[in-house]
VMD Tcl script that builds the backbone (N, CA, C; Angstrom):
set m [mol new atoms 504]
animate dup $m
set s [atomselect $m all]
$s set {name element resname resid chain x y z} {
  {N N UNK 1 A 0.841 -1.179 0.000}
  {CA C UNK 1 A 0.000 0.000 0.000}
  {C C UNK 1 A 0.887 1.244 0.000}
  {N N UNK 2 A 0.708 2.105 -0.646}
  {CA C UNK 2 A 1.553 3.442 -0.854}
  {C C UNK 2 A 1.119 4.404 0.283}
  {N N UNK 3 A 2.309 5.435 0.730}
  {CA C UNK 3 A 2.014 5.803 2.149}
  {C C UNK 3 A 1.626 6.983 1.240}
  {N N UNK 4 A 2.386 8.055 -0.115}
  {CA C UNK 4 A 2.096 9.013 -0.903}
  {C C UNK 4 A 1.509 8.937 -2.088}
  {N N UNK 5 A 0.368 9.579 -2.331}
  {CA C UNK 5 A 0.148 9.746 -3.837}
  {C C UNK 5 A 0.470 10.912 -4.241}
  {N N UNK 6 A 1.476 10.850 -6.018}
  {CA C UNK 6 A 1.745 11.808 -6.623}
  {C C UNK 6 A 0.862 12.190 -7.697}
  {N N UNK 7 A 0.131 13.036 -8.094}
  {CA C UNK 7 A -0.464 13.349 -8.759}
  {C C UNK 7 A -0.105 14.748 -9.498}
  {N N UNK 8 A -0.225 14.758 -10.770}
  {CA C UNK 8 A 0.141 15.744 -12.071}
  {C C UNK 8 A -0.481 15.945 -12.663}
  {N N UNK 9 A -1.132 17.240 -13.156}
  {CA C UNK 9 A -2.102 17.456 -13.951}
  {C C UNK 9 A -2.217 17.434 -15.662}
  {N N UNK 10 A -0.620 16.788 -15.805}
  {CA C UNK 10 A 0.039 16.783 -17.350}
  {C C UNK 10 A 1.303 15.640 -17.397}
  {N N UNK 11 A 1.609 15.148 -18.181}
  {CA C UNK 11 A 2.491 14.909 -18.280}
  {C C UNK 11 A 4.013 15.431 -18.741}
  {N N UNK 12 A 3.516 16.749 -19.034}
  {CA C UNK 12 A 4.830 17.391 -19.016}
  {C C UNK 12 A 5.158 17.823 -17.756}
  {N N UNK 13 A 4.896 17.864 -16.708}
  {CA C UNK 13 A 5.126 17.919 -15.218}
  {C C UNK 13 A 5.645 17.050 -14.746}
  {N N UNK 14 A 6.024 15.467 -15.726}
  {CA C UNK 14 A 7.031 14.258 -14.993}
  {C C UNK 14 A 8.396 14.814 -14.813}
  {N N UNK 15 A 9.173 15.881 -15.806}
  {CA C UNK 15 A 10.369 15.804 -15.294}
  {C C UNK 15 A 10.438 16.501 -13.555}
  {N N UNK 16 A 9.652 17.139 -13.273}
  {CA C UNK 16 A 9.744 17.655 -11.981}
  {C C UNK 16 A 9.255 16.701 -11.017}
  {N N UNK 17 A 8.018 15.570 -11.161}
  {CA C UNK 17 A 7.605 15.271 -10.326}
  {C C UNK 17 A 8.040 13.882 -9.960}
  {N N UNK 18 A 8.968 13.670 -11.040}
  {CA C UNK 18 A 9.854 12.594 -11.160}
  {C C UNK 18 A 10.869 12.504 -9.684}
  {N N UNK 19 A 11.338 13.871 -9.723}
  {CA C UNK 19 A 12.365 14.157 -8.826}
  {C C UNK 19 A 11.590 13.880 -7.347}
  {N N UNK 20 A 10.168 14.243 -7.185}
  {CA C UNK 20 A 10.169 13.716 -6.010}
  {C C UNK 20 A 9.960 12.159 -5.632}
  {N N UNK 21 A 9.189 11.522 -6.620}
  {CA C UNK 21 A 9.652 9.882 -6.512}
  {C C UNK 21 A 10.901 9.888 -6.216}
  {N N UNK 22 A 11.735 10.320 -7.167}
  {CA C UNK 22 A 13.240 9.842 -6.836}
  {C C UNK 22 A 13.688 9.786 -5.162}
  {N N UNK 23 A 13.218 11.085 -4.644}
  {CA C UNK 23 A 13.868 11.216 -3.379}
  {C C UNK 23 A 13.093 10.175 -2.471}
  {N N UNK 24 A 11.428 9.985 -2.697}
  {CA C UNK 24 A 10.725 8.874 -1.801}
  {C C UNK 24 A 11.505 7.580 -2.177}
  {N N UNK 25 A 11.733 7.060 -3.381}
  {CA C UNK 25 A 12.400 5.731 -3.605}
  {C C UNK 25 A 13.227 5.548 -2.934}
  {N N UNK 26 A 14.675 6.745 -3.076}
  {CA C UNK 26 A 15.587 6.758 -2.176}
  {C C UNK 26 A 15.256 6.108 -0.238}
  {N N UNK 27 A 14.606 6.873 -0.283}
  {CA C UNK 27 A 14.288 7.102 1.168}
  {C C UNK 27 A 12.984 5.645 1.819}
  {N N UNK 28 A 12.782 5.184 0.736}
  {CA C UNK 28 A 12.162 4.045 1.483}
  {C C UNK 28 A 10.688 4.058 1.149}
  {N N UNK 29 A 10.237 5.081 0.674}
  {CA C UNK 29 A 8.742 5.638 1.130}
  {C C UNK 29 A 7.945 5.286 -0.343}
  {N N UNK 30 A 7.157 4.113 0.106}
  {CA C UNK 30 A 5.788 3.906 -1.240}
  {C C UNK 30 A 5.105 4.919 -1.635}
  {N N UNK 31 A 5.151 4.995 -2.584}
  {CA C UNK 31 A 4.567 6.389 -3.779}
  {C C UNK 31 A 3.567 5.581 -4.722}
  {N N UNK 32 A 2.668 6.449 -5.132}
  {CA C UNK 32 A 2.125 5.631 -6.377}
  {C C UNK 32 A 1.961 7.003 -7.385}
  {N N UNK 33 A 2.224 7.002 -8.333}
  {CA C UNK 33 A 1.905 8.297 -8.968}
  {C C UNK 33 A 0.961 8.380 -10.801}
  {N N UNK 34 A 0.133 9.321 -10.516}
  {CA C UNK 34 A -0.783 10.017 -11.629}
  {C C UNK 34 A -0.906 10.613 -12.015}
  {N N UNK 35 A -1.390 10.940 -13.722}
  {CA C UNK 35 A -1.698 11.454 -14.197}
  {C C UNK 35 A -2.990 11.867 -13.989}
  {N N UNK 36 A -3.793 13.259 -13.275}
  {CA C UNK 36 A -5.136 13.038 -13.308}
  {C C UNK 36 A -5.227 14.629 -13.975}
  {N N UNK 37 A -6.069 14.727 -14.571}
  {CA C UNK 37 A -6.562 16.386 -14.591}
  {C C UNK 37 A -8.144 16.940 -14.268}
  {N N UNK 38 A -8.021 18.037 -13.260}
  {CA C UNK 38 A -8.890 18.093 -12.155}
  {C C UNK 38 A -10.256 18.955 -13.219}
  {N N UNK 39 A -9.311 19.695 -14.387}
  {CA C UNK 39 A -10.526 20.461 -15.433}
  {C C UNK 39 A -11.032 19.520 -16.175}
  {N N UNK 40 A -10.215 18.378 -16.698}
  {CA C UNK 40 A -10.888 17.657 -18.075}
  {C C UNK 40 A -11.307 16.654 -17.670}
  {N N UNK 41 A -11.134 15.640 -16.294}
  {CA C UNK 41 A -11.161 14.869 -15.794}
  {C C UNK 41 A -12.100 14.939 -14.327}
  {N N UNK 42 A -12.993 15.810 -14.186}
  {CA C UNK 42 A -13.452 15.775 -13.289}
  {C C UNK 42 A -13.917 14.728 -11.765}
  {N N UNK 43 A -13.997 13.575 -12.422}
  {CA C UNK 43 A -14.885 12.633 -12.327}
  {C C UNK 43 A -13.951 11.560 -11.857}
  {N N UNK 44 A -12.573 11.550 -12.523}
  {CA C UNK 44 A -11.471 10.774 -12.146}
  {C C UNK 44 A -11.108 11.367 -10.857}
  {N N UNK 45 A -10.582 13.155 -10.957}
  {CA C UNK 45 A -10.455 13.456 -10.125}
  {C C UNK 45 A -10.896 13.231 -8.669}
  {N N UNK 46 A -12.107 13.492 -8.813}
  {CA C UNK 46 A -13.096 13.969 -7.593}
  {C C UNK 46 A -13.251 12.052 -6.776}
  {N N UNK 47 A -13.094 11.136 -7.493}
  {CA C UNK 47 A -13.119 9.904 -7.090}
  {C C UNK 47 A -11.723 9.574 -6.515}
  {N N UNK 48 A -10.612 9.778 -7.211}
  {CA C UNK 48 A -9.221 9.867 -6.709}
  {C C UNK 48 A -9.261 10.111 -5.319}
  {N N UNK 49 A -9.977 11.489 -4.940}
  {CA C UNK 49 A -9.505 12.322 -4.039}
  {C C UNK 49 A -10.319 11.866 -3.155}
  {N N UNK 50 A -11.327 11.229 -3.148}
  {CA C UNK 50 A -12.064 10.933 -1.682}
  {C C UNK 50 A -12.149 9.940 -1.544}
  {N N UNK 51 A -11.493 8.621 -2.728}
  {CA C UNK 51 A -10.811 7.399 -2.038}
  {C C UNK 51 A -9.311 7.707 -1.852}
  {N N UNK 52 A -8.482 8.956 -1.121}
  {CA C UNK 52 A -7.126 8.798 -1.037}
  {C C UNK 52 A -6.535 8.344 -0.021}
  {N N UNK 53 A -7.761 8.578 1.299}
  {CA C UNK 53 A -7.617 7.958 2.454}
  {C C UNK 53 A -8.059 6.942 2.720}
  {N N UNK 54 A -8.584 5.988 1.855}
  {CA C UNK 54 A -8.830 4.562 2.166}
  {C C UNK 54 A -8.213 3.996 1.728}
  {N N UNK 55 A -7.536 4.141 0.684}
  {CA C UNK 55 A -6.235 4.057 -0.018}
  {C C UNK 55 A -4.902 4.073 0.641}
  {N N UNK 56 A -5.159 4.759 1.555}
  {CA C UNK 56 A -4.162 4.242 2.583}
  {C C UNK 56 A -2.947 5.720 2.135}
  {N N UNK 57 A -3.159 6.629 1.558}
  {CA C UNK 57 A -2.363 7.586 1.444}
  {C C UNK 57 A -2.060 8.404 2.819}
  {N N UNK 58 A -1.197 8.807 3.340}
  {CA C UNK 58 A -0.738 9.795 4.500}
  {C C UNK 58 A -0.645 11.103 3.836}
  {N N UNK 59 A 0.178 11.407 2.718}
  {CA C UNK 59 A 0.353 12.666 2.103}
  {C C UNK 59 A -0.127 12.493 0.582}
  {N N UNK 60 A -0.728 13.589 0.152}
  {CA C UNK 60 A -0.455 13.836 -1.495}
  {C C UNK 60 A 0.231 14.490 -1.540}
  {N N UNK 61 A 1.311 14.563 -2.528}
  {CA C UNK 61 A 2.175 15.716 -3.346}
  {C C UNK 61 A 1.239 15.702 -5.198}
  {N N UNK 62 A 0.675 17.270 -5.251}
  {CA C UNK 62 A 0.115 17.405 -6.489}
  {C C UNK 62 A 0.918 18.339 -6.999}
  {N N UNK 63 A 1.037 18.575 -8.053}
  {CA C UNK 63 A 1.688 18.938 -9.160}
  {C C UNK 63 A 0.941 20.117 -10.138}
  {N N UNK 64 A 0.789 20.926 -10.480}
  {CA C UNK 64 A 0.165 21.523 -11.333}
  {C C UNK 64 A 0.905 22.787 -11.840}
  {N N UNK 65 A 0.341 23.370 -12.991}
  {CA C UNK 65 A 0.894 24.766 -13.355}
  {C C UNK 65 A -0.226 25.357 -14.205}
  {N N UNK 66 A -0.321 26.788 -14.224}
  {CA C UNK 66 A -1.311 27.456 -14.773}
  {C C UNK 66 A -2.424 27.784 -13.360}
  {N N UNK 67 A -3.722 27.579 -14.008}
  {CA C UNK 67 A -4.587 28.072 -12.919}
  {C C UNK 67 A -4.450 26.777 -11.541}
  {N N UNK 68 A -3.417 26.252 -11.885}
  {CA C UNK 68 A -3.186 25.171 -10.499}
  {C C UNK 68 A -3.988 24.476 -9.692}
  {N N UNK 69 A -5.437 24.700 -10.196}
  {CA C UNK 69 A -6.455 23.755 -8.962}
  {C C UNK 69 A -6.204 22.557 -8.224}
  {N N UNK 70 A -5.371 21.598 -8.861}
  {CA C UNK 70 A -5.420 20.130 -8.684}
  {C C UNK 70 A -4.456 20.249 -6.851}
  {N N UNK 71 A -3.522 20.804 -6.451}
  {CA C UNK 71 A -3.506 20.505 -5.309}
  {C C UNK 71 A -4.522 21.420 -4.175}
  {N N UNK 72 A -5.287 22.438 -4.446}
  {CA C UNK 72 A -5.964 23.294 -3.675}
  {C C UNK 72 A -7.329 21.979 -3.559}
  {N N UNK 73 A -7.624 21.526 -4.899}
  {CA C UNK 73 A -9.146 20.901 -4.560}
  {C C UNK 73 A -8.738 19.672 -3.898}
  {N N UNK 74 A -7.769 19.514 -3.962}
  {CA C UNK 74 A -7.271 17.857 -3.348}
  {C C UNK 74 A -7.148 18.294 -1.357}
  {N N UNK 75 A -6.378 19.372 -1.079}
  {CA C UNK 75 A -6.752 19.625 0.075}
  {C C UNK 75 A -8.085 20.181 0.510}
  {N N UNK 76 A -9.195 20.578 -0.015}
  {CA C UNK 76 A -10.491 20.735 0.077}
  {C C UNK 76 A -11.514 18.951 0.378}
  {N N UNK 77 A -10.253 18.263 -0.556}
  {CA C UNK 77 A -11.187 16.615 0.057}
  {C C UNK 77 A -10.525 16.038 0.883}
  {N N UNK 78 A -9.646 16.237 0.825}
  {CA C UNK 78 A -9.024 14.771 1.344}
  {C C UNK 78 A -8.149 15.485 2.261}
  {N N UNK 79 A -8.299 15.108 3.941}
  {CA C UNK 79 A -8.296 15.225 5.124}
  {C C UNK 79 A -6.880 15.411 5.536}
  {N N UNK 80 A -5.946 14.889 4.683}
  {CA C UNK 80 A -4.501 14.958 5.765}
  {C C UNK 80 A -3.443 15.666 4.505}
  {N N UNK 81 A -2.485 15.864 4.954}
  {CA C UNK 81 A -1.474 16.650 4.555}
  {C C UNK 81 A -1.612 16.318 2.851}
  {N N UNK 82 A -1.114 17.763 1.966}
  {CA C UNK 82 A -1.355 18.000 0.821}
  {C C UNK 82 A -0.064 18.817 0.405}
  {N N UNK 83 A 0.519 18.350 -0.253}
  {CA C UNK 83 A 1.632 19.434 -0.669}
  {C C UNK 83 A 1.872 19.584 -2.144}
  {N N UNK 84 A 1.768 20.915 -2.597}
  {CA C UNK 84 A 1.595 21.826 -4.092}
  {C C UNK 84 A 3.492 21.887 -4.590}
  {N N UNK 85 A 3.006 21.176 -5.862}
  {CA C UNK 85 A 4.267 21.722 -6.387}
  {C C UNK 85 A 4.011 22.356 -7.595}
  {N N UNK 86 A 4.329 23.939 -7.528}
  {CA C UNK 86 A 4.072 24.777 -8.562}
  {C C UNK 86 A 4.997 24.351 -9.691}
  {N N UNK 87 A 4.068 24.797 -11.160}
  {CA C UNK 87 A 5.205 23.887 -12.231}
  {C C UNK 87 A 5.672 25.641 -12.784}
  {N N UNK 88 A 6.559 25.875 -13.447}
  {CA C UNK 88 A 6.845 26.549 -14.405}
  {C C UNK 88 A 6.119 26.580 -15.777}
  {N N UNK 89 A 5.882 27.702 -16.035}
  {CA C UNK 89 A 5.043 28.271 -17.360}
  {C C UNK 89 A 5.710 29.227 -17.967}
  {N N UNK 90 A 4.854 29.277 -19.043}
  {CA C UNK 90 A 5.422 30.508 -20.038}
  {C C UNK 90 A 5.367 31.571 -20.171}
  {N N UNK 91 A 3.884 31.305 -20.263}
  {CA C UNK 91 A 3.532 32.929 -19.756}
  {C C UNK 91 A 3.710 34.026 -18.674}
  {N N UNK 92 A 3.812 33.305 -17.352}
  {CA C UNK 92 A 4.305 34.174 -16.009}
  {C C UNK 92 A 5.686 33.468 -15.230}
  {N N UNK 93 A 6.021 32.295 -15.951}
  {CA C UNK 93 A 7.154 31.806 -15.359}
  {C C UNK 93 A 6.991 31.109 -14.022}
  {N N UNK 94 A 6.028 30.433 -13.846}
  {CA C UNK 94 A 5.047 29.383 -12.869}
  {C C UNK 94 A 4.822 30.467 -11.534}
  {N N UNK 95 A 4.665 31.868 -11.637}
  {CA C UNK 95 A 4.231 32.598 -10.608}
  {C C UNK 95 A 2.603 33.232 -10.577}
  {N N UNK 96 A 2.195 31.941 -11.827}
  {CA C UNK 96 A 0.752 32.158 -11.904}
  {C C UNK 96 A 0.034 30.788 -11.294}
  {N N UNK 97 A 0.991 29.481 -11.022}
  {CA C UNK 97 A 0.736 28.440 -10.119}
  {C C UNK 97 A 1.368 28.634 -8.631}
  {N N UNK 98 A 2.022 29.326 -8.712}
  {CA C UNK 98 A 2.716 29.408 -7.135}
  {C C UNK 98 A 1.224 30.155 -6.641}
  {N N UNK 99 A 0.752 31.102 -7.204}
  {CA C UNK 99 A -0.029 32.285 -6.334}
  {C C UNK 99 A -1.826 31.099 -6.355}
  {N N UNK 100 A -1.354 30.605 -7.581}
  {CA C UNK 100 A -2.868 29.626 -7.424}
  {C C UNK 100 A -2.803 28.701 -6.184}
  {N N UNK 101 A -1.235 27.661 -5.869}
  {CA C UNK 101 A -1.764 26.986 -5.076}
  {C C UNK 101 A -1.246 27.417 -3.318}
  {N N UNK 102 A -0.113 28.913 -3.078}
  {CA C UNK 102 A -0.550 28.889 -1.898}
  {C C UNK 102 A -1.158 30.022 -1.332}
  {N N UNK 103 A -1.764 30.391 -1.986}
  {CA C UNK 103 A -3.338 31.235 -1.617}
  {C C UNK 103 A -4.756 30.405 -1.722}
  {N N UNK 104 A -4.420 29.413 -0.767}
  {CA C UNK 104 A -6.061 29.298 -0.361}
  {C C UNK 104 A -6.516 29.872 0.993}
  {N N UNK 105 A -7.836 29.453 0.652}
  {CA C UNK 105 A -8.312 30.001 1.901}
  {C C UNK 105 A -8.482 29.346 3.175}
  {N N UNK 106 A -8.633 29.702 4.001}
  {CA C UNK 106 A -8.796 29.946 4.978}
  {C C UNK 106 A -9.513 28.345 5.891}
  {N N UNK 107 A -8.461 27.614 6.364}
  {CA C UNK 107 A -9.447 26.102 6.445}
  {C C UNK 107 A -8.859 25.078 5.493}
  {N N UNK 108 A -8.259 25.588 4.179}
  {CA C UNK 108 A -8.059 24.543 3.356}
  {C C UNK 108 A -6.253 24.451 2.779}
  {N N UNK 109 A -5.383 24.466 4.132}
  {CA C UNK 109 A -4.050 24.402 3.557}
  {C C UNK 109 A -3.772 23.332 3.022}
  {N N UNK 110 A -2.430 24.187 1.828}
  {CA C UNK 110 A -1.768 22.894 0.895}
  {C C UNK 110 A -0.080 23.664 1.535}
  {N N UNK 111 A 0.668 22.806 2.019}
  {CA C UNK 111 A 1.926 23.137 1.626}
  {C C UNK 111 A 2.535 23.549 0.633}
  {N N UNK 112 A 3.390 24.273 0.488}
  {CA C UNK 112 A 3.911 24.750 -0.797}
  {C C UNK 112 A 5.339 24.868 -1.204}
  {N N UNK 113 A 5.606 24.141 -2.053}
  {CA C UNK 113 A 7.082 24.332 -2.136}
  {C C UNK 113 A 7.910 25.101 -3.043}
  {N N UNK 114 A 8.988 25.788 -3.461}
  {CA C UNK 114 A 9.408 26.360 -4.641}
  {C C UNK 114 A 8.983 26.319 -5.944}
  {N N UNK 115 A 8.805 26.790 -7.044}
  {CA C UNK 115 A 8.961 26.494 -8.429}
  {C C UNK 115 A 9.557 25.347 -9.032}
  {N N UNK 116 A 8.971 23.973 -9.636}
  {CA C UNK 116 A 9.434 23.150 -10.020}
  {C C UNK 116 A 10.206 22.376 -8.832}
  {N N UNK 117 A 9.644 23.010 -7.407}
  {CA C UNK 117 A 10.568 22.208 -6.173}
  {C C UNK 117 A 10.396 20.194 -6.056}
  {N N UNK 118 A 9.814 19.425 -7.096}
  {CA C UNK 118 A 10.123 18.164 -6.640}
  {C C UNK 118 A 10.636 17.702 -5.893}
  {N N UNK 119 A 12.123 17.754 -5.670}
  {CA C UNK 119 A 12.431 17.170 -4.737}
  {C C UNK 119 A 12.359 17.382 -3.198}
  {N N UNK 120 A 12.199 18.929 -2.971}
  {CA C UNK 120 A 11.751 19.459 -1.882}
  {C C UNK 120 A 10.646 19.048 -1.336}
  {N N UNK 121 A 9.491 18.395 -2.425}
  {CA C UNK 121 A 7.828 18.065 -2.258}
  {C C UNK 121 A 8.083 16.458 -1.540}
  {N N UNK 122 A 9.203 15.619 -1.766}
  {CA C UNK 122 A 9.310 14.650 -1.771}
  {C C UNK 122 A 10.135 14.573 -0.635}
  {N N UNK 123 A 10.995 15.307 -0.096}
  {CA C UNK 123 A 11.942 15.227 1.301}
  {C C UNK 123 A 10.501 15.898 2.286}
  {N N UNK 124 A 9.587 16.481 2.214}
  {CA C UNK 124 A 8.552 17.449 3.104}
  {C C UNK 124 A 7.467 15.963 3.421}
  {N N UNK 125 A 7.482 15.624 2.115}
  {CA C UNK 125 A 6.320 14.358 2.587}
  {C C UNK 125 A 7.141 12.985 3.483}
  {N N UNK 126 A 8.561 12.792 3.325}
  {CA C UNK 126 A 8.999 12.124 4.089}
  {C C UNK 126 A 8.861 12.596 5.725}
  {N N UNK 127 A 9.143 14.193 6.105}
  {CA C UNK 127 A 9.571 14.340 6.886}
  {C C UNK 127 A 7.851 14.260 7.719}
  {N N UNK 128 A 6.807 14.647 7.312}
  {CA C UNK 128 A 5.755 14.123 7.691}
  {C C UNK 128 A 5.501 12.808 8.101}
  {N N UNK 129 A 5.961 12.370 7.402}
  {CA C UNK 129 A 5.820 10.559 7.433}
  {C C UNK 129 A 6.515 9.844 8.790}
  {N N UNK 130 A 7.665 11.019 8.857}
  {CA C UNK 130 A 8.771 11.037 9.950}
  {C C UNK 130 A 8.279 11.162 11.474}
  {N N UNK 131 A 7.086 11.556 11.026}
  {CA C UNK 131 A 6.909 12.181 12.997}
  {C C UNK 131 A 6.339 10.648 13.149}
  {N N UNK 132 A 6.286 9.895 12.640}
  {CA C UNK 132 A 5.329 8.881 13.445}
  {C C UNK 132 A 6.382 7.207 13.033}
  {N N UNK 133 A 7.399 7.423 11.982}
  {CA C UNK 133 A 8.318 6.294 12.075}
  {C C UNK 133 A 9.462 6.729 12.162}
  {N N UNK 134 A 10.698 6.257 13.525}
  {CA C UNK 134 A 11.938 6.373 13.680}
  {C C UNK 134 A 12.395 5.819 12.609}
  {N N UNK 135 A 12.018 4.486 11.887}
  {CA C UNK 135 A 13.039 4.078 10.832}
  {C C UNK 135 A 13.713 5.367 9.907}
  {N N UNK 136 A 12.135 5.961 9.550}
  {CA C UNK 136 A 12.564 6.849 8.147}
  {C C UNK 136 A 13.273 7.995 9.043}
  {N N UNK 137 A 12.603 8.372 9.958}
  {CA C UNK 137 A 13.495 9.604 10.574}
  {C C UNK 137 A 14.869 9.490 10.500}
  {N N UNK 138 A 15.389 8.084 10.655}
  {CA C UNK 138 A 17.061 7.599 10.849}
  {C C UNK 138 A 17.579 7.812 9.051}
  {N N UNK 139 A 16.921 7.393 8.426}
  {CA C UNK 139 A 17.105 7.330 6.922}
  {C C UNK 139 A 17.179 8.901 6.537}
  {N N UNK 140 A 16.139 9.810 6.906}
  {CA C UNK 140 A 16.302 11.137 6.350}
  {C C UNK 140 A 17.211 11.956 7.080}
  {N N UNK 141 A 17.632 11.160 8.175}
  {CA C UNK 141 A 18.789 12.231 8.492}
  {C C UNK 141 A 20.277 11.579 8.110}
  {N N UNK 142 A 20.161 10.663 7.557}
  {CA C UNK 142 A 21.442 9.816 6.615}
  {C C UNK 142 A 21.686 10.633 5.236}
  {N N UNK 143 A 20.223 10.669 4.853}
  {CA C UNK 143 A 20.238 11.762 3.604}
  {C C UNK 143 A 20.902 12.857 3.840}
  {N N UNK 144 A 20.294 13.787 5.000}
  {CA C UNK 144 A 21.026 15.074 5.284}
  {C C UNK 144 A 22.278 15.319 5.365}
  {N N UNK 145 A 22.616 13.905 6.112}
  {CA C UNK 145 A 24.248 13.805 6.225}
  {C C UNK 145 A 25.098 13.637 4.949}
  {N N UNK 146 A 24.505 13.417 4.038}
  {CA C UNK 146 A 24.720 13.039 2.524}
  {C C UNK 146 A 25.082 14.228 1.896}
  {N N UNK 147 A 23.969 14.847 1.892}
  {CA C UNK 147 A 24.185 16.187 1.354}
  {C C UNK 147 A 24.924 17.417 1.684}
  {N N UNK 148 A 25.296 17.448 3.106}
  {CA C UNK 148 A 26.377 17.502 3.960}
  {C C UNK 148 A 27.872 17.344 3.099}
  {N N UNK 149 A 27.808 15.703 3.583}
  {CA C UNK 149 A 29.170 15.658 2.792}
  {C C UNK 149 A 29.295 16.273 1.211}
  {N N UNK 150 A 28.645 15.796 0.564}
  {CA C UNK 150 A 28.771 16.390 -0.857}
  {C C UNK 150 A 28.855 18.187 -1.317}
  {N N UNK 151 A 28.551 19.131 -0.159}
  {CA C UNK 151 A 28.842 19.916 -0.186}
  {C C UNK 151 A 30.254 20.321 0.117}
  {N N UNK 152 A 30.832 19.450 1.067}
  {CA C UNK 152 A 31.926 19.379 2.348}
  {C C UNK 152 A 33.109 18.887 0.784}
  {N N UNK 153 A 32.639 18.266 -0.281}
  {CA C UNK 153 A 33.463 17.414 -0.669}
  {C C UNK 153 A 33.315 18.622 -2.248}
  {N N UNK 154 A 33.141 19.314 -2.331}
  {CA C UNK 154 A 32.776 20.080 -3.837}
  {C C UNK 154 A 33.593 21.514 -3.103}
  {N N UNK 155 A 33.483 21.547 -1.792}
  {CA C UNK 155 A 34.330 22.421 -1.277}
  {C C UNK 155 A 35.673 22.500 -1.215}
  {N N UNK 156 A 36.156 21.272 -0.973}
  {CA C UNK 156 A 37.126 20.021 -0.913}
  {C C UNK 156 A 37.964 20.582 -1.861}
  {N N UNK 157 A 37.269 20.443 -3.382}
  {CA C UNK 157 A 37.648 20.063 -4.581}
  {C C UNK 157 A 37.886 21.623 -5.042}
  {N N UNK 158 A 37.308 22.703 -4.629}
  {CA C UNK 158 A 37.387 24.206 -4.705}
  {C C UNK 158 A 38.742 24.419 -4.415}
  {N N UNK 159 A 39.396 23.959 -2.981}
  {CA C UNK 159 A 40.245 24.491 -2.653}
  {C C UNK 159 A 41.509 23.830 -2.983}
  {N N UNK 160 A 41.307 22.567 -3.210}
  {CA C UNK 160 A 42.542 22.208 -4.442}
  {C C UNK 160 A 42.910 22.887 -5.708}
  {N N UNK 161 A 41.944 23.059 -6.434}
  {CA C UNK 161 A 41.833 23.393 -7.645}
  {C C UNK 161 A 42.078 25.345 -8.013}
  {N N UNK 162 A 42.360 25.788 -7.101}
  {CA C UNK 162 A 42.189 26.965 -6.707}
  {C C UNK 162 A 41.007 27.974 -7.265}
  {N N UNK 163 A 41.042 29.166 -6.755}
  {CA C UNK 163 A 38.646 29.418 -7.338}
  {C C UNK 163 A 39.296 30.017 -8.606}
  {N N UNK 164 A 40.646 30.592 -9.229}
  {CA C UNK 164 A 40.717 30.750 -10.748}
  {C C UNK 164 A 40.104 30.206 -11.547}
  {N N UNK 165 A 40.174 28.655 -11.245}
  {CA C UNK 165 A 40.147 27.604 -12.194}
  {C C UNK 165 A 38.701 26.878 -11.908}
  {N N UNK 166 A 38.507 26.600 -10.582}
  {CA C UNK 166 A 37.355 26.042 -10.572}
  {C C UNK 166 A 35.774 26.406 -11.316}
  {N N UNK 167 A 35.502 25.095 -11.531}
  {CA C UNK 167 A 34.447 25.715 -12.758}
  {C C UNK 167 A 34.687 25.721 -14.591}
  {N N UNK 168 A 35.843 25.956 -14.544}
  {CA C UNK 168 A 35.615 26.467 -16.014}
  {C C UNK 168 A 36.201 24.843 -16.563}
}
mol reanalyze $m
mol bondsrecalc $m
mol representation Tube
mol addrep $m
């Protein structure tokens, strides 16, 4: 049974929402992820979303760009944590999905993460997942330590290389 459902309102939204599978795979955490669209698909939608908790979901991470509904109406049904990942567009440069999905109102929060933030959507739903299992808590702070080093180690590599050179 999947503890997250990912849901996208396009499929051009996999390269971003890809990234947060990636980080749940990493990390241990069952995902199941969709294609649904909340305008053309009403019906898929609206059934999705109010079997998500019998389904056994803890978090959604939704995905959208443009007028962004799909994670606002998903936290309007479905009872437990919801987190928006604004996509990038053309026309406003995804600051016409950022403002769609974290301006709701009042009663109906969605978390919200950066522009095209996947992987951020996908470390936030772990760390939720976290308050209630030590395993993953031990695992996401292995990650942290990860990313840690790899900074520690690109720094490393700066100061060998001297900052003239580094980079080019």
């Amino acid at each position: 049974m999947a503890q997250v459902g990912i849901i996208m309102g396009s499929d051009s939204d996999m390269p971003v929402m890809r990234k947060a599978a990636d980080v749940l795979k990493e990390l241990g955490v069952t995902f199941d992820m969709h294609i649904i669209s909340a305008h053309r698909e009403p019906d898929v939608f609206f059934e999705y979303a109010k079997g998500a908790e019998e389904a056994g979901y803890k978090v959604i991470i939704a995905g959208a760009g443009m007028a962004a509904h799909l994670p606002g109406m998903c936290a309007a049904i479905f009872p437990m944590p919801v987190i928006g990942v604004p996509m990038h567009t053309t026309s406003l440069g995804g600051r016409d999905s950022l403002y769609s999905i974290v301006q709701m109102p009042s009663g109906i929060p969605v978390a919200t993460v950066a522009i095209g933030g996947g992987a951020n959507a996908g470390i936030l739903a772990a760390k939720i997942l976290a308050t209630s299992d030590s395993e993953l808590l031990s695992r996401l702070k292995e990650y942290t330590k990860g990313m840690k080093e790899a900074v520690q180690k690109k720094d490393a590599a700066l100061q060998d290389t001297g900052y003239e050179n580094y980079g080019k």
